[in-house]
C-alpha positions in Angstrom: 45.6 -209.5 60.2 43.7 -212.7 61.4 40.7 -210.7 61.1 41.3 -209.8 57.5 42.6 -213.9 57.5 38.5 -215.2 58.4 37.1 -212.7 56.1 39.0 -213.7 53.2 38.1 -217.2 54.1 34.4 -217.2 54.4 34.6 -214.8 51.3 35.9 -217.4 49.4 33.7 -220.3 50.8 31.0 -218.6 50.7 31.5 -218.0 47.1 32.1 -221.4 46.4 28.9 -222.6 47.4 27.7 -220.3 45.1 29.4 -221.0 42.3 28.6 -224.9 42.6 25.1 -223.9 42.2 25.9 -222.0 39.2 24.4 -223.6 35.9 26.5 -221.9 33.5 29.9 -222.4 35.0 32.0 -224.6 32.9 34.3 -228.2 34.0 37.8 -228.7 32.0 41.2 -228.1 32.3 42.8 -224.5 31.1 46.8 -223.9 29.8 47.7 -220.9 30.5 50.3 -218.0 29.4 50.7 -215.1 31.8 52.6 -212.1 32.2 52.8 -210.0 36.0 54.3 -207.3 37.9 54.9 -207.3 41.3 54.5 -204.5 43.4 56.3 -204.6 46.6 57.3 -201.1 48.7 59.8 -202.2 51.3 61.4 -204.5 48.6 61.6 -201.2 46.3 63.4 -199.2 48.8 65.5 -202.1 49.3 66.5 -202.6 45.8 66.9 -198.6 45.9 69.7 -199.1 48.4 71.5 -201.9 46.5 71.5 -199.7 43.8 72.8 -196.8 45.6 75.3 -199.5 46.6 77.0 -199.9 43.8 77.0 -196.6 42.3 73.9 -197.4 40.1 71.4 -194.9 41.6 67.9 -195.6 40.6 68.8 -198.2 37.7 67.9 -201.3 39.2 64.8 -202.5 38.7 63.2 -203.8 41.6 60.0 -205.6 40.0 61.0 -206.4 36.2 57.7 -207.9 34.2 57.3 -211.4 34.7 56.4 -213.8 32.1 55.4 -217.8 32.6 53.0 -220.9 32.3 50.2 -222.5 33.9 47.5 -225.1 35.0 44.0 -225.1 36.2 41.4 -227.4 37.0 38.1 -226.2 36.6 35.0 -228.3 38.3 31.7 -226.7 39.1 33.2 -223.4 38.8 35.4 -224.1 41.4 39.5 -223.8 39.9 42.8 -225.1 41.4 45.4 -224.5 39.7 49.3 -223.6 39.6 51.8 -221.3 37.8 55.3 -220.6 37.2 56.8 -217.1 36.1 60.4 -215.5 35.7 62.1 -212.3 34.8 64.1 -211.7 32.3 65.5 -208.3 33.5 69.3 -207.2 31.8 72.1 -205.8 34.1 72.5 -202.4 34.5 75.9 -200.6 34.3 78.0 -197.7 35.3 80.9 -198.4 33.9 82.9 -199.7 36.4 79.5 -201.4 38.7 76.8 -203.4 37.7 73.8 -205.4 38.9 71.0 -207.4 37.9 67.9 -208.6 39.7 65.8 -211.6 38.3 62.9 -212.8 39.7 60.7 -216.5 40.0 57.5 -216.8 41.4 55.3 -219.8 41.7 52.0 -219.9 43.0 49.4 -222.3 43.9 45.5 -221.4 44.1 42.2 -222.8 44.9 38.8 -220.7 44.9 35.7 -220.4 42.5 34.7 -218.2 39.5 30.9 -217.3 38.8 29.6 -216.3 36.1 28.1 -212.6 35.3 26.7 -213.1 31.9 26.9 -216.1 29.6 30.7 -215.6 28.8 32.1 -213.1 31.9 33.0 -214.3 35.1 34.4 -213.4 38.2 36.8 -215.1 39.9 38.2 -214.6 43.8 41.1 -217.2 44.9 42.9 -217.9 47.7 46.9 -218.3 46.7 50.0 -219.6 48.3 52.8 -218.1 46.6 56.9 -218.2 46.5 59.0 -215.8 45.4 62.3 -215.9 45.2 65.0 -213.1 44.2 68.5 -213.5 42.2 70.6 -210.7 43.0 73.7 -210.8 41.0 76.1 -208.2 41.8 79.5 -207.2 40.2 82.3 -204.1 40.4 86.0 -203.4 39.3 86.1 -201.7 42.6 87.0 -204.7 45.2 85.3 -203.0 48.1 81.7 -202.6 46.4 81.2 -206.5 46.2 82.9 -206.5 50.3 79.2 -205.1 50.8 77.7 -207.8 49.4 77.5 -211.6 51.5 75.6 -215.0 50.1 72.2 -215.1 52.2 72.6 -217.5 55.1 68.9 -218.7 54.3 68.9 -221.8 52.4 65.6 -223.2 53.6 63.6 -223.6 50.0 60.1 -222.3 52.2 61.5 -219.4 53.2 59.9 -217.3 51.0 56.3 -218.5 51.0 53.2 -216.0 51.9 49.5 -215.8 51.2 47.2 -213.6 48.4 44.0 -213.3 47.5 43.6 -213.1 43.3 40.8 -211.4 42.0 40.1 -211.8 38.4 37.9 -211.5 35.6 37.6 -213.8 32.8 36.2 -212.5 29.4 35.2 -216.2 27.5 35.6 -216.4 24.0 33.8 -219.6 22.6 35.9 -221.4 19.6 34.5 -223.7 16.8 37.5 -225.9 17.0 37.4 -229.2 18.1 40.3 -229.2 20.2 40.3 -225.9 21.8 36.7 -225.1 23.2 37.2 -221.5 24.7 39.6 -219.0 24.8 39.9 -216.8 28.1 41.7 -213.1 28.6 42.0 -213.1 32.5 43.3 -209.7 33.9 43.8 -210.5 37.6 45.0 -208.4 40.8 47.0 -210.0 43.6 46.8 -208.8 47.3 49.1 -209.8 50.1 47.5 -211.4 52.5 50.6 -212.1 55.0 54.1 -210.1 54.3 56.9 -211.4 52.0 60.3 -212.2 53.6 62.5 -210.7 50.6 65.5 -210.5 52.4 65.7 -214.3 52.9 64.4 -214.9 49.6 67.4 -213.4 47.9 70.3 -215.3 47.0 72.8 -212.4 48.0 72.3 -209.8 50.1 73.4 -206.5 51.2 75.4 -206.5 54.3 74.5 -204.3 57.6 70.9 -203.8 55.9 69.1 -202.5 58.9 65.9 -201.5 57.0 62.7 -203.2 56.7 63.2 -207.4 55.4 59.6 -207.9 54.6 56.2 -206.7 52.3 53.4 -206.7 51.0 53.4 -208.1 47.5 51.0 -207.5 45.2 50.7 -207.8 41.3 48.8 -207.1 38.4 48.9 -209.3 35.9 46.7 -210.7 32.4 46.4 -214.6 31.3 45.7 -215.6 28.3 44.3 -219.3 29.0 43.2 -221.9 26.5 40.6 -224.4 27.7 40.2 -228.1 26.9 37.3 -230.4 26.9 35.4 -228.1 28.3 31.5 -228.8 28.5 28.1 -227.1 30.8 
């Protein structure tokens, strides 16, 4: 893992030296709309036992689509920027059980994009993320929610882990004056250090003796509008 940790590193500075030479990378600042989902295999299986649980077999959804907003800073080709995402998943019902998980992420990234023609670019970021789970459980029978406890964890960085985001950015130039591109980003998150999702969770399932953490990854598109931007 700390090998993987350096490569990633010099990857990424490496490719920032590059893209600082880079004539036709662009400076401004982007807004962003995105929409993700997270893909998380331990945290499936988990979700799979919740379900199970209740008497919902397989009708949970463990990684609903994500939908949210962002920021970025663009200089040099370099980009920093951060967003915030939720789901908007409904419960799901038996009858006589139900249960509903929703899901916030934020993330924070720094790393460059380069350019590979005059309006595609590639983009490799390093990424501090947070995710955090809403697990809201109900039942007419009183022993199902007996299973169920509030998570002890209430430390707000209990859930923070690292990606890597790979992404490419197709440019299309605008004549307005206020918007000067318009950017379709499809991007691909890898975990770089696992995800703690039992802690993250705001209830969990009692006498869980499975596995607590993962590897979360995502794929995602943005659709990013960018201001005052100039060569």
């Amino acid at each position: 893992m700390k090998k993987s940790k350096i490569f990633i590193i010099l990857t990424i500075l490496s490719l920032t030296t590059f893209a600082q030479k880079n004539e036709k990378a662009k400076n401004g600042i982007n807004l962003e709309l995105l929409s993700f989902k997270q893909s998380s295999t331990n945290f499936e299986s988990y979700i799979n036992t919740v379900s199970d649980s209740l008497g919902v077999p397989g009708m949970l959804t463990a990684s609903p689509i994500q939908y949210g907003i962002g920021v970025s800073f663009l200089l040099n080709g370099l980009e920093f920027g951060a967003d915030y995402s939720k789901s908007f998943s409904t419960a799901k019902s038996n009858g006589t059980s139900s249960g509903r998980v929703g899901l916030t992420t934020f993330n924070v990234r720094l790393g460059p994009n380069f350019s590979l023609s005059k309006n595609l670019l590639f983009g490799c970021l390093l990424m501090l993320s947070s995710n955090e789970i809403k697990l809201d459980v109900a039942s007419l029978t009183p022993a199902i929610p007996l299973r169920f406890k509030v998570s002890d964890n209430e430390n707000m960085f209990r859930s923070y882990f690292l990606r890597g985001r790979f992404q490419i950015i197709f440019n299309i130039p605008t004549k307005g004056d206020f918007f000067s591109a318009v950017k379709l980003i499809p991007f691909y998150d890898v975990a770089i250090t696992k995800h703690r999702f039992y802690d993250a969770s705001d209830n969990v399932l009692k006498n869980y003796n499975g596995e607590k953490t993962s590897n979360n990854n995502a794929l995602g598109v943005k659709l990013a509008f960018t201001l005052a931007s100039k060569k």
